[in-house]
C-alpha positions in Angstrom: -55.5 -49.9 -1.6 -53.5 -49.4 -5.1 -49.4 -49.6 -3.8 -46.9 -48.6 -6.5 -43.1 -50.4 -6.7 -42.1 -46.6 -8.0 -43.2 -44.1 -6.5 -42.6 -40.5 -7.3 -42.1 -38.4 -4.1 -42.7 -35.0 -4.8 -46.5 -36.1 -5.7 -46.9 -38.0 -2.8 -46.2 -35.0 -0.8 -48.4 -32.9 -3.1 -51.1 -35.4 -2.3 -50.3 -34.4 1.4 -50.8 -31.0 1.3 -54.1 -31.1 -0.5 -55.3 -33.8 1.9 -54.5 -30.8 5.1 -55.9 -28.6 2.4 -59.0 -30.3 2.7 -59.1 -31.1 6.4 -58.8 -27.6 6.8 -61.1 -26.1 4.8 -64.0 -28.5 6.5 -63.4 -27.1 9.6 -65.6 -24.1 8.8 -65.8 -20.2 8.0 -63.9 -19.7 11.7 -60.6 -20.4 9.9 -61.1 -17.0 7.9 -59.5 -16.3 4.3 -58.3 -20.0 4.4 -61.9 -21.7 4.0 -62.6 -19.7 0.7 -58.8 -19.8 -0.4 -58.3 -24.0 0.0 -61.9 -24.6 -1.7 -60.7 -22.8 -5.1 -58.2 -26.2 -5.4 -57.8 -28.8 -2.9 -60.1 -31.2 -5.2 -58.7 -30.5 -8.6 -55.4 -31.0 -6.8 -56.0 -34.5 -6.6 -58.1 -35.2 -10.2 -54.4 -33.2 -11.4 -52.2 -35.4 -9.5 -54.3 -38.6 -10.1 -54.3 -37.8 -13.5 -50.0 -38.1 -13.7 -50.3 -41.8 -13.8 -53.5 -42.3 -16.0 -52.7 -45.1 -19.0 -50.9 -47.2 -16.7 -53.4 -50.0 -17.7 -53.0 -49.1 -22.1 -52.0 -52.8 -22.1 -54.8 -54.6 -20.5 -58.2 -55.1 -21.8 -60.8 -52.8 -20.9 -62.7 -55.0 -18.7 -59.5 -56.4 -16.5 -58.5 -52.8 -16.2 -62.2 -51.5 -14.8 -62.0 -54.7 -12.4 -58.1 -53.5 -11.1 -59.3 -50.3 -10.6 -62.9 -50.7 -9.1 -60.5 -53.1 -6.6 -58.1 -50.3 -5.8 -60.9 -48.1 -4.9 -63.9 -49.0 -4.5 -63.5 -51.7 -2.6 -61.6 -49.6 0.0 -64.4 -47.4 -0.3 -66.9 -50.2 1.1 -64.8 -51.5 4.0 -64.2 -47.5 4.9 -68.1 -46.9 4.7 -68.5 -49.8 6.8 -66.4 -48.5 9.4 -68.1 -45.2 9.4 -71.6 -46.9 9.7 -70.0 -48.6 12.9 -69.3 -44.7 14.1 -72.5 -43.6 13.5 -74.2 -46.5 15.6 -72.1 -45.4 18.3 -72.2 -41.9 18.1 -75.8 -40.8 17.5 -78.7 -42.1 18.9 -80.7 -43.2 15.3 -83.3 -45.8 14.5 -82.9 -48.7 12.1 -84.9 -47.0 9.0 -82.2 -43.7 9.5 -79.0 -46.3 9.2 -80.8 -48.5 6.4 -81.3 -44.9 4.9 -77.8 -43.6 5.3 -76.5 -47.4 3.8 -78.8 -46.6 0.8 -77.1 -43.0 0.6 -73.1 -45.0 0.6 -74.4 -47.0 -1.9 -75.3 -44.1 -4.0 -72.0 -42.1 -2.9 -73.6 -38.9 -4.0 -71.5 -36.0 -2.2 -73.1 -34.1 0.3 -75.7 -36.5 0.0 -74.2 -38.9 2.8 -72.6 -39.4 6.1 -68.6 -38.6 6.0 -69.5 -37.3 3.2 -65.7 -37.0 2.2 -66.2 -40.7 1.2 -67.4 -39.0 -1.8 -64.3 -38.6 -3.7 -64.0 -42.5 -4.0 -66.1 -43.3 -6.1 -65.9 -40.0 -8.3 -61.8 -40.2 -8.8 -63.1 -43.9 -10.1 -65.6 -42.5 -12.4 -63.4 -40.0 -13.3 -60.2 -42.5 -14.3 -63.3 -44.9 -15.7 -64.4 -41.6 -18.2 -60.8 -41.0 -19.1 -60.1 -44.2 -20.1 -63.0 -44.7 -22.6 -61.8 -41.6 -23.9 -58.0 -42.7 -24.5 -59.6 -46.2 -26.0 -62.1 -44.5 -28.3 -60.3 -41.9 -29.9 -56.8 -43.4 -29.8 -54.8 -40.9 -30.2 -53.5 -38.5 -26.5 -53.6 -35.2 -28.2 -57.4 -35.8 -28.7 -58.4 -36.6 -25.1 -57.1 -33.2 -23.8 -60.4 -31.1 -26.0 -62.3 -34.0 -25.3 -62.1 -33.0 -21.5 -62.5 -29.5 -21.9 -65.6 -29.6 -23.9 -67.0 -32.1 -21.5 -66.1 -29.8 -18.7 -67.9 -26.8 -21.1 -71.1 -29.1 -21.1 -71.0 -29.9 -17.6 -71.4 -26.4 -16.2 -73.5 -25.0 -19.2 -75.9 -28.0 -20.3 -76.5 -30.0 -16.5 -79.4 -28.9 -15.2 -77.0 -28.2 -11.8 -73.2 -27.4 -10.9 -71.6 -30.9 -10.6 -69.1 -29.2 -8.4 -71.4 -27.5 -6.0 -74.6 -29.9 -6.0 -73.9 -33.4 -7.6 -76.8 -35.5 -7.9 -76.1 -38.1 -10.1 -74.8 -41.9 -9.2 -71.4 -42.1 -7.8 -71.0 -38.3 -8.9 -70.6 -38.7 -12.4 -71.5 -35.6 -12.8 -68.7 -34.4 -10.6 -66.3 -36.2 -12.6 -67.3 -34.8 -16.0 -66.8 -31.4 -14.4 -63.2 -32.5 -13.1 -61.9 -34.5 -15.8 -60.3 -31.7 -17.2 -57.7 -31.3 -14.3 -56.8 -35.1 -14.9 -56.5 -34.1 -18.7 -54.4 -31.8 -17.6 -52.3 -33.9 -14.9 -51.8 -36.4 -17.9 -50.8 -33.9 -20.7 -48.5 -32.6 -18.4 -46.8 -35.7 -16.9 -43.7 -35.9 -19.3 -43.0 -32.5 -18.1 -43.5 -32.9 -14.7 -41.6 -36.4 -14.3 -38.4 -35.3 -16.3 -35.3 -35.7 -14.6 -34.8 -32.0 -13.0 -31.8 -30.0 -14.3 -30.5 -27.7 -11.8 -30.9 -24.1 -13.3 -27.8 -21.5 -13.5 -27.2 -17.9 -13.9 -30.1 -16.6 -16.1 -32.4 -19.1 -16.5 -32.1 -19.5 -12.7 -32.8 -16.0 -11.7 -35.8 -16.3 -14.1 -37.4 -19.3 -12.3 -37.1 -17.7 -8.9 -38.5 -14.7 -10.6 -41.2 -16.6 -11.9 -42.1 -18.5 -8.5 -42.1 -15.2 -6.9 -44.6 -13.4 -9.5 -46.5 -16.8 -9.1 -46.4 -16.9 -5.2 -47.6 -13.2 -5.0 -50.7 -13.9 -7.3 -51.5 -16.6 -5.1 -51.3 -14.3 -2.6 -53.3 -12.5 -3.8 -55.9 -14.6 -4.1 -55.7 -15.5 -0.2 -56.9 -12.1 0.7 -59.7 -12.0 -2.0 -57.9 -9.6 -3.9 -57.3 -11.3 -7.3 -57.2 -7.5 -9.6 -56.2 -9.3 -12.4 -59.2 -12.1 -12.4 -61.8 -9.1 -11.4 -60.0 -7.0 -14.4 -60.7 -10.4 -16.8 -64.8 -10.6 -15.8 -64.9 -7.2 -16.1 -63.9 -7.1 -20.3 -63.6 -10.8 -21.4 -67.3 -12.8 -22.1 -68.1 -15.5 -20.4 -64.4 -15.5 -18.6 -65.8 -16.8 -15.4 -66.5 -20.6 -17.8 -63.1 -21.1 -17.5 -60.8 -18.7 -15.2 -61.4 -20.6 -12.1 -59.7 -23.1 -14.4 -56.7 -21.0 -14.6 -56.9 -19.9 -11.1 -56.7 -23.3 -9.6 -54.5 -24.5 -12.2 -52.0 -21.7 -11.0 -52.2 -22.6 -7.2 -52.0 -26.6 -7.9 -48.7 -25.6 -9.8 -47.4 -23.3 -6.6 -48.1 -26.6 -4.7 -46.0 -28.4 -7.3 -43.0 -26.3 -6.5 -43.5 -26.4 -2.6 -44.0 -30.3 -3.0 -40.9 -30.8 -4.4 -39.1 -28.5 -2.0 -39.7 -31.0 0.3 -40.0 -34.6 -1.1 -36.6 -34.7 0.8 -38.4 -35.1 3.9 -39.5 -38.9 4.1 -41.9 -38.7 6.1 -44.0 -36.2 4.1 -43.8 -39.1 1.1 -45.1 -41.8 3.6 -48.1 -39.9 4.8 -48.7 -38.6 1.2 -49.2 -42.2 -0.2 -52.1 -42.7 2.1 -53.9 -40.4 1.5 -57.4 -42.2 0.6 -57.3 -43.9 3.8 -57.1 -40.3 5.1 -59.6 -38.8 3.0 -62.3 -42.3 4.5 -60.9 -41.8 7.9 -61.5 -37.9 8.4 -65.1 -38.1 10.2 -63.6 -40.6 12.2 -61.0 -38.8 13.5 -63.1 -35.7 13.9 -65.4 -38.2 16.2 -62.5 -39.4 18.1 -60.5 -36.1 19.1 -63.9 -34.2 19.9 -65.3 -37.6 22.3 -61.2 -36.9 23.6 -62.0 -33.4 24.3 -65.1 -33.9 25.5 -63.8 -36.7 28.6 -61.2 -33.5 29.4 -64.1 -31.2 29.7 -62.8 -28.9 26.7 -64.2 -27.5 23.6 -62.7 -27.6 19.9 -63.1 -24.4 18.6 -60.9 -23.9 15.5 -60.7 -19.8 14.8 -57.9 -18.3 12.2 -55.9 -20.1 9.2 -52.6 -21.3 11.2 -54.8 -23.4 14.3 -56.6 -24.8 11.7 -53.0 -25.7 9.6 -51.8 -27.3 13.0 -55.5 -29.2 13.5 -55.3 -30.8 10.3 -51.8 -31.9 10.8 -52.8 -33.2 14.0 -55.8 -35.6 12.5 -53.8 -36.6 9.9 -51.0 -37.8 12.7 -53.6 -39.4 14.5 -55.1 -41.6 11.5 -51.6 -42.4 10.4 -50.5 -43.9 13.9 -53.3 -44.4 15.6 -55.7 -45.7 13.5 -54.0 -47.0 10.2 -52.1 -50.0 11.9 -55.3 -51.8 13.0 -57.3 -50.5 10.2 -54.8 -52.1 7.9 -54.5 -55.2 9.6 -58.3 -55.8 9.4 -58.6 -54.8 5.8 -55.7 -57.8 4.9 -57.8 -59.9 7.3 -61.1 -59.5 5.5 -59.0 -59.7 1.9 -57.6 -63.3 3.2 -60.6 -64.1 3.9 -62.8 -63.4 1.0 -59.9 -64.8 -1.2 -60.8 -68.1 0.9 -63.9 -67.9 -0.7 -63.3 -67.6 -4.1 -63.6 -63.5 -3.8 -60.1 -62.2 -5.3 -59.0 -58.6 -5.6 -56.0 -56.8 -6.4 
């Protein structure tokens, strides 16, 4: 996995709280207005944040910089699929055409299209980077790769023949990431902004912050309870607003989760668990298998109903992979590195 000297911990902790986001909104309609509210911008949370630290390979050539990256990705992306193929051939009761099938399927990495289909994002966020990065080459200039995204987001839910966010169908959801290459357009433009030393704010400009964060909290609001006037105001007069206002919309809550991450970067061990967060995005059927086979010996039943157990549920998995599976998976995955490198195999 790609490990930073530098980290910045406010986006590690923004990290975290799309990764619950996400745990929580797969846990079903039971969880109420939170299942509809999280799936407006858990993912674009991460193509934003992701998209922070794009051009950190401007000075190496194209090639090296593809091999880094597949390295820091994808490669964790195979040893995690492996694992889950080792879950599934304990935990269901399938022939050997179903798991040379569902190996066929990781290979492809199509979303929805897979077992642990969460694996999905893998190989997307690594098209995504791959997409951005021709653009930055080609065109040269930054200013020029912020249109480039949004046109390419225009075409991808105009021209494909299906929504890349919805139904991907295309290898290693390239379609997907045409679709969200705009929110790590935007991550990038935005990144001077964002990683600027903060100045504390007094008197006026102060008040007007808070009052901004509050206006800002109470659309988000808002939108919770399915109650978004000013969005069902916007489709009612403005053509063709819904191309672009979920756009806005998720663009709005990502930057609510901006300010509550860096409320509490302060708290260390958010920033730990926040930089892990791909091994808790390939680890999240896993975990799902373990706790319900753990319920199951004690004779109970999960049953997740309303938005705060299903808050608390998703805390607890992502507990659980940190300490109780991440040691050993860890220690494997430098195991394996070593011993490819033996062969000749190198990675980053």
């Amino acid at each position: 996995m790609e490990t930073n000297k530098t980290r910045t911990g406010w986006i590690d902790v923004l990290k975290l709280l799309g990764i619950l986001a996400i745990f929580a909104g797969h846990l079903g309609f039971e969880t109420g207005y939170l299942h509809d509210f999280v799936f407006w911008y858990h993912v674009p949370l991460f193509f934003f944040a992701s998209g922070i630290f794009a051009g950190g390979q401007s000075e190496m050539k194209f090639v090296d910089a593809v091999k880094r990256r597949f390295s820091q990705i994808m490669i964790p992306y195979f040893f995690l699929v492996i694992l889950n193929m080792l879950l599934l051939a304990f935990t269901t009761d399938q022939d050997l055409m179903t798991f040379i099938r569902y190996g066929k399927q990781f290979v492809w990495g199509i979303r929805n299209q897979m077992p642990a289909s969460s694996l999905w994002f893998f190989s997307c966020i690594f098209c995504t980077w791959l997409l951005f990065e021709i653009l930055r080459r080609l065109l040269k200039k930054d200013f020029l790769v912020i249109p480039a995204a949004v046109v390419i987001y225009f075409l991808s839910i105009t021209v494909f023949p299906h929504r890349p966010d919805q139904e991907p169908s295309w290898f290693w959801n390239i379609d997907s990431a045409c679709y969200y290459l705009i929110y790590y357009a935007f991550g990038y433009a935005l990144r001077s902004k964002l990683l600027a030393p903060r100045r504390e704010a007094y008197g006026f400009k102060g008040y007007l912050r808070l009052a901004g964060a509050a206006v800002l909290a109470g659309y988000v609001l808002s939108v919770y309870f399915k109650d978004d006037r000013i969005g069902a105001f916007l489709y009612r007069t403005v053509p063709a607003v819904e191309l672009i206002y979920p756009v806005v919309q998720a663009m709005l809550i990502i930057y609510l989760n901006v300010i509550l991450a860096k409320i509490l970067e302060s708290f260390r061990p958010l920033c730990l668990a926040g930089q892990e967060t791909l091994w808790l995005c390939g680890n999240e059927a896993i975990v799902k298998k373990a706790l319900e086979a753990a319920a199951g010996i004690a004779g109970w039943q999960i049953q997740i109903v309303g938005a705060l157990p299903a808050i608390i549920y998703a805390s607890v998995m992502a507990v659980m992979i940190l300490k109780a599976f991440l040691p050993a998976e860890k220690a494997l995955y430098q195991k394996c590195r070593q011993y490819l490198i033996k062969l000749g195999i190198k990675w980053a």
